[in-house]
C-alpha positions in Angstrom: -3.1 -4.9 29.9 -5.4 -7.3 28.1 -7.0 -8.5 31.0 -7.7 -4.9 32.9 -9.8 -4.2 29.5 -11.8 -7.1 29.8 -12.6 -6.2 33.3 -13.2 -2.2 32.6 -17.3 -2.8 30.8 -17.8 -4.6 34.2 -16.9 -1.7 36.2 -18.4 0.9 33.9 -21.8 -1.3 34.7 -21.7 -1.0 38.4 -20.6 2.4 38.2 -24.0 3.3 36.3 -26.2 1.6 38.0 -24.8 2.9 41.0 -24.9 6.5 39.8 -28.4 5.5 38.3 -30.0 4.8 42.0 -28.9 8.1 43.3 -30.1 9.9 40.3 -33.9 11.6 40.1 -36.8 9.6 38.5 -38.6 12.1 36.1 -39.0 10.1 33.7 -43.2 11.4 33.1 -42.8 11.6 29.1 -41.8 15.4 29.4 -38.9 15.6 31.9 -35.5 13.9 31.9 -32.4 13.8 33.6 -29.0 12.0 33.0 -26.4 12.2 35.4 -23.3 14.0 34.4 -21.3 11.5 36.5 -21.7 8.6 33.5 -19.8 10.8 30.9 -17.0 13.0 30.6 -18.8 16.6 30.1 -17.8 19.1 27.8 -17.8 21.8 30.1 -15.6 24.4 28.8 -13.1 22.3 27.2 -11.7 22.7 23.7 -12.5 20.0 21.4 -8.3 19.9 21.3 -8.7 18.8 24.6 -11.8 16.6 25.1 -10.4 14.7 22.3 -7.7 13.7 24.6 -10.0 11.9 27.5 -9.2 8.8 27.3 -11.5 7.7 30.4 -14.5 6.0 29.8 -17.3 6.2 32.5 -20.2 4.6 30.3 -20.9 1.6 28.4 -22.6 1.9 25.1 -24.4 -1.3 23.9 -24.5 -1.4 19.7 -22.4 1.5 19.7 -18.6 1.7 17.7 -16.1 1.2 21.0 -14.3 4.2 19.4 -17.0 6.4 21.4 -16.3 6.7 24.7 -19.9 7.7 25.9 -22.5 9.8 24.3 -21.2 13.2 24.8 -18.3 11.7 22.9 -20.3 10.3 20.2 -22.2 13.7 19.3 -19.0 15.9 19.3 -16.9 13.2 17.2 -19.6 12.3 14.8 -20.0 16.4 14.5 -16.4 17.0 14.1 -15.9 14.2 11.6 -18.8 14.9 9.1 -18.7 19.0 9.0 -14.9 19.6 9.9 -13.0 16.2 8.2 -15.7 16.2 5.7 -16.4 12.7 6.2 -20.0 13.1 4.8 -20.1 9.3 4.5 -20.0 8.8 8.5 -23.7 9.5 7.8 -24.3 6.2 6.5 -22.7 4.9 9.7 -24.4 6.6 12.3 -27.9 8.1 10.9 -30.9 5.5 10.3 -32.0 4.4 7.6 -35.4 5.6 7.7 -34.3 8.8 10.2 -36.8 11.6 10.7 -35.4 14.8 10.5 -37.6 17.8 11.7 -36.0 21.5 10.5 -38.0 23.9 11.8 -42.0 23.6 10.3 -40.8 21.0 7.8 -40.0 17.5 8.6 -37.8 14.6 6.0 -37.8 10.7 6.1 -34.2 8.9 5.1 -30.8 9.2 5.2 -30.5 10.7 1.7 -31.9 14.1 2.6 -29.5 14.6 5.3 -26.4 13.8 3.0 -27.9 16.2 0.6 -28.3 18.9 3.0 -25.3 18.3 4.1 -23.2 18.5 0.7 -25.6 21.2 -0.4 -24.3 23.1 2.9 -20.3 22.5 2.7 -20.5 23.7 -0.8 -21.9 26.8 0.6 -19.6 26.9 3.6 -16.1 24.8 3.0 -15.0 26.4 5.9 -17.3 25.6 8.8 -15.8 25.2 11.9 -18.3 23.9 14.9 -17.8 24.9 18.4 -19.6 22.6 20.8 -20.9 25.1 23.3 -23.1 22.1 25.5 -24.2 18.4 25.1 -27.3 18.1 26.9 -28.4 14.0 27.5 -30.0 11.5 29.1 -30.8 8.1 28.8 -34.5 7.3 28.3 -34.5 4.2 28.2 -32.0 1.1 28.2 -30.0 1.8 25.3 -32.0 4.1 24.1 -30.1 8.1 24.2 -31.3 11.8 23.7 -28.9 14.7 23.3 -29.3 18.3 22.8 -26.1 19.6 21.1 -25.8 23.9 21.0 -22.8 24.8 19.1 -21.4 27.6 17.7 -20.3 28.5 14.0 -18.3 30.8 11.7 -18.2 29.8 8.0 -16.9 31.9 4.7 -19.9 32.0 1.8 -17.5 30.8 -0.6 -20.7 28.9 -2.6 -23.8 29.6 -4.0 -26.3 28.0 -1.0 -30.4 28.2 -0.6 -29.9 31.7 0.4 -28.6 32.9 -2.6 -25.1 33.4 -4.6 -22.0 33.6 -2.8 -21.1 36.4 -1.0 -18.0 35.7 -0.2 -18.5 37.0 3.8 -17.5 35.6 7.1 -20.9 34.7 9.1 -21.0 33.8 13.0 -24.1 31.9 14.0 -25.8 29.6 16.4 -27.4 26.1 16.1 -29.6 23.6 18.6 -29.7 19.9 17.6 -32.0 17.3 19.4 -31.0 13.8 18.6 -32.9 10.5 19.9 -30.2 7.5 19.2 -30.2 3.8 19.1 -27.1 1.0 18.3 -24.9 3.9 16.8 -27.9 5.3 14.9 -29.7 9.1 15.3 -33.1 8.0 14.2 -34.5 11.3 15.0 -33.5 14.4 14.7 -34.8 18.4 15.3 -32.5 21.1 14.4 -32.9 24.7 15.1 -30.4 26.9 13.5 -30.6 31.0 13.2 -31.4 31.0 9.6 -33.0 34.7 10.0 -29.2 35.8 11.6 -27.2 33.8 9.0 -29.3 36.1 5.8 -28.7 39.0 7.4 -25.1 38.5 7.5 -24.7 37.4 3.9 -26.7 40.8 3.2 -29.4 39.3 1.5 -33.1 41.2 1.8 -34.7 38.5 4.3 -38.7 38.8 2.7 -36.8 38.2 -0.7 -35.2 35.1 0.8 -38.1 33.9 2.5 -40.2 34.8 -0.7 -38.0 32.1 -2.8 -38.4 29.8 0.2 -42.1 29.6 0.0 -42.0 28.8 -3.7 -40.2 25.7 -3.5 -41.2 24.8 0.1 -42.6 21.2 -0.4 -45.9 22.4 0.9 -46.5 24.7 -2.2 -47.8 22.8 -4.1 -50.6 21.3 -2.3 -53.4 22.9 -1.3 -54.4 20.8 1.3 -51.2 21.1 3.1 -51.4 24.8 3.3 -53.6 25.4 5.7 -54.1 23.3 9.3 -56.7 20.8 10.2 -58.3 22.8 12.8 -56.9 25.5 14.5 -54.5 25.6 17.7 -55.3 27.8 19.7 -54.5 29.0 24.0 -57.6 28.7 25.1 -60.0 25.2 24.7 -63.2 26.0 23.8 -64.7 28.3 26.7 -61.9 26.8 29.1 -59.4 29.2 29.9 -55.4 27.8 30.1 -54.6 26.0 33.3 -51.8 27.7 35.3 -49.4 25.1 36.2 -48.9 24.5 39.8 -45.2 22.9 40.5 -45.8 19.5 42.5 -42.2 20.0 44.1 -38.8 22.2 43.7 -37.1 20.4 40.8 -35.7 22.1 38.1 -38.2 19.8 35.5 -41.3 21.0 38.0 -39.6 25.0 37.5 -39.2 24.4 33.6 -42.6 23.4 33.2 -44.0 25.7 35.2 -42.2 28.7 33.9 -43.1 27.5 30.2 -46.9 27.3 30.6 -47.5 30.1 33.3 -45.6 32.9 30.7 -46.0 31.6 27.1 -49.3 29.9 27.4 -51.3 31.6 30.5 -49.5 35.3 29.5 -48.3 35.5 33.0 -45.4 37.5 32.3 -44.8 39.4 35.5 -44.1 35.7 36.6 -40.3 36.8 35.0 -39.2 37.8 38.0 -40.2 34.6 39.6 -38.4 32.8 37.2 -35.1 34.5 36.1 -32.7 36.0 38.5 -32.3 40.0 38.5 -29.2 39.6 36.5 -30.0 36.6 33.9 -28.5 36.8 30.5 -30.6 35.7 27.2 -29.2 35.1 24.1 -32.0 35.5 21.5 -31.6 34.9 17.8 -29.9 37.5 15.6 -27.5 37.9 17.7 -29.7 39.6 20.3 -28.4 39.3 24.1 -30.9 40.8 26.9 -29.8 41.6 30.3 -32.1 42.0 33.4 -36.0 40.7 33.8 -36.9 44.7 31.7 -35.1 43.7 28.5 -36.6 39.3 29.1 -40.1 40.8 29.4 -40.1 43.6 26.6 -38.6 40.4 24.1 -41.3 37.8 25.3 -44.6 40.5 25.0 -42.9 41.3 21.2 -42.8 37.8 20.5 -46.1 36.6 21.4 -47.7 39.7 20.5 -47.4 38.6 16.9 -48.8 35.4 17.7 -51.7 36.3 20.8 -53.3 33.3 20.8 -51.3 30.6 19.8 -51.2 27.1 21.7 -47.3 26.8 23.4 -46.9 23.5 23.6 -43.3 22.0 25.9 -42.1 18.8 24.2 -39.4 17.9 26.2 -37.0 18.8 29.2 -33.7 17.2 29.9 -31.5 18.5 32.5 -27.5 17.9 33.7 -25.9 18.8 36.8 -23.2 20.9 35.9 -20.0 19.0 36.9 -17.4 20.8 39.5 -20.3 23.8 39.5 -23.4 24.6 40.8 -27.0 24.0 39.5 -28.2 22.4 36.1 -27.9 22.5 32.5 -30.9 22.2 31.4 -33.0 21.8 27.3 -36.3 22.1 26.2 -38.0 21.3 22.7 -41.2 24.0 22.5 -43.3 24.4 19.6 -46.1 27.3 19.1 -49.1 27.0 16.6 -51.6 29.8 16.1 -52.7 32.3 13.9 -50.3 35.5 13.1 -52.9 38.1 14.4 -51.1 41.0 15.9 -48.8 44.0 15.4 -45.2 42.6 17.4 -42.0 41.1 16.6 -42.8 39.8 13.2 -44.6 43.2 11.8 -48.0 43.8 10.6 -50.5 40.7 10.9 -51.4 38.6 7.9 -53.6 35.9 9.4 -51.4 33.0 8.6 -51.2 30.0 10.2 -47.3 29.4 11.2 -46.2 26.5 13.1 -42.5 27.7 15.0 -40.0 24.8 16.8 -38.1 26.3 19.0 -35.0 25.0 21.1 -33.5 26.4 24.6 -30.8 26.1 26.8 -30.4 27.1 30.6 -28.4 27.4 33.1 -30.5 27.1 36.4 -29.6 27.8 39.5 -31.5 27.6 43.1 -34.3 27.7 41.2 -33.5 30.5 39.2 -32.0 31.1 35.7 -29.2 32.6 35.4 -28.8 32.2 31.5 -30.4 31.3 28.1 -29.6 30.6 24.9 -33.3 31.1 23.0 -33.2 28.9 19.1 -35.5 28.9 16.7 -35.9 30.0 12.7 -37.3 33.4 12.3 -36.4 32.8 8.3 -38.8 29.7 8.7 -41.2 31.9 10.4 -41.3 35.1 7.7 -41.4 31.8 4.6 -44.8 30.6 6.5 -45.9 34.1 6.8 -46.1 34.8 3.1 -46.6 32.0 2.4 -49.1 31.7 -1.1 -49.1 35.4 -1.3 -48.3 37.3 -4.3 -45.5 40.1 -4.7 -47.9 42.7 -3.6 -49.6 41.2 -0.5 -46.1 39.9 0.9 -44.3 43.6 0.2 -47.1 44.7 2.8 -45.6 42.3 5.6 -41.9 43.0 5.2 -41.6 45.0 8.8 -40.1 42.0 10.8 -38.3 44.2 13.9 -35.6 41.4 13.7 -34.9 42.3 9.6 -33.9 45.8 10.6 
């Protein structure tokens, strides 16, 4: 026994770089990929049952040997922190000096996250996390990305940043981009449906938001309130560049689709892109069907926001194991002016800043379904932002509050 363990890392080496030769090289600074044949993939497993897999296809340098690979370490660390309440496993496996971006507001240390994360099982006790998809890749040697979507129910049993406890059963959806190192998530962007969660608990959403922008660490300076020039589509005189795909890989097809609709308003391009019968899940608990419902939602959306710059951070991308085509993640952040009548109400000139998070299914070249994450609570907070009781009761006409 002891001497087949000795030789297992060995194997799990060869098997990596093998699997590593055959897989694509996109590594350009925007698009990943990590072959699924290095981990054991979720899938549609119970945790009951991925906890069970005792194979282990990937070495881990600096990591616990406890994890198998990195799919294992984002579900377990998950399960153990919000569901065994070990709050402490923090310590263990979060940086010291971790940058955490929620939404338009960004923390530095550990010791925000274990506040946020007592502050949020006093509010829930009960969460239960679903682990709907670990998206990953390895960037560099050592040197992991994930994009964890899971799904939650909680009881209100606690007063929480929303307001007091309600004591009501809430269902909701959250994105997590991690960037990990030697057992360690030193960066982290978390999208969760903040906007979807409020409207559960039955609180007024402007009121929340309202309280929000009061003690919203940017309050209380000036010269954070406003940005240092202004984002905007177009550069100058220079119209946006349409983005012409260099071949057919799902990385060229995410880019493409990104900047052709959201940033060159191309949106007739949705049939291009998404197949006839493509499934979105939006926030609040929205779900389109067909390219009709996917293009009414997108014009909405970016109405409110014409001419803001759509910026894609990052792509990573699967191959769905046992099934055909990808699963696929991409970071997106917007920053412009809130200037017209659309999905967030009557204009007030703001300047928001929105992260944003999605998931994909593609396949040949087309997708077939997408989960869409970001904060529209975030978004209504930078909204009012500095205004006063009567100029913020003039925006509260958010389609999404209704």
């Amino acid at each position: 026994m002891s001497e087949q363990k000795k030789q297992e890392p060995a194997a799990v080496v060869k098997d990596v770089a093998s699997a590593a030769k055959k897989s694509p090289k996109e590594h350009d600074g925007i698009v990943y990929y990590g072959n699924s044949a290095q981990v054991n993939s979720l899938g549609y497993l119970d945790y009951n049952d991925f906890a069970k897999i005792t194979e282990r296809k990937q070495k881990l340098d600096g990591f616990d040997p406890k994890y198998r690979d990195i799919v294992d370490y984002i579900l377990r660390i998950t399960h153990e922190i919000w569901e065994e309440r070990g709050v402490g496993i923090i310590f263990d496996t979060y940086h010291n000096n971790t940058i955490a971006h929620n939404c338009s507001l960004t923390s530095s240390g550990v010791l925000p996250v274990i506040a946020g994360t007592l502050s949020h099982l006093h509010a829930f006790p009960d969460r239960r996390i679903v682990g709907e998809s670990v998206i990953w890749s390895e960037d560099h040697p050592g040197y992991y990305f994930s994009s964890h979507r899971s799904a939650s129910t909680a009881t209100n049993l606690g007063d929480s940043n929303f307001g007091p406890a309600t004591g009501k059963k809430i269902h909701f959806r959250a994105i997590a981009d991690c960037a990990i190192h030697k057992n360690r998530i030193y960066e982290e962007w978390l999208v969760r449906d903040n906007l979807w969660v409020v409207k559960q608990l039955g609180f007024d959403p402007y009121d929340v938001a309202r309280r929000m922008a009061k003690t919203a660490p940017v309050a209380g300076s000036p010269a954070l309130k406003s940005p240092f020039g202004l984002a905007e589509s177009v550069e100058g005189q220079f119209y946006p560049q349409r983005y012409t795909e260099k071949d057919n890989s799902v990385g060229e097809m995410i880019k493409g689709m990104y900047q052709n609709i959201f940033q060159c308003k191309l949106i007739n391009l949705v049939k291009q892109y998404f197949d006839a019968n493509a499934k979105v899940h939006f926030i609040c608990d929205k779900d389109l069907c067909g390219r009709e419902e996917i293009q009414g939602t997108i014009i909405s959306f970016l109405a409110s926001f014409p001419n803001a710059l759509h910026v894609v951070e990052r792509v990573t991308y699967n191959d769905r194991p046992g099934q055909s085509g990808y699963d696929v993640a991409v970071r997106w952040r917007l920053r412009g002016l809130h200037e017209g009548i659309g999905m967030f109400g009557s204009p007030g000139g703001k300047y928001v800043e929105i992260m944003g998070i999605d998931h994909f299914w593609v396949d040949d070249n087309k997708i077939q379904e997408a989960w869409v994450m970001f904060d529209g609570l975030d978004v209504i907070r930078q909204i009012i932002q500095g205004d006063d009781e009567t100029t913020a009761s003039g925006h509260n006409d958010c389609e999404l509050c209704s």
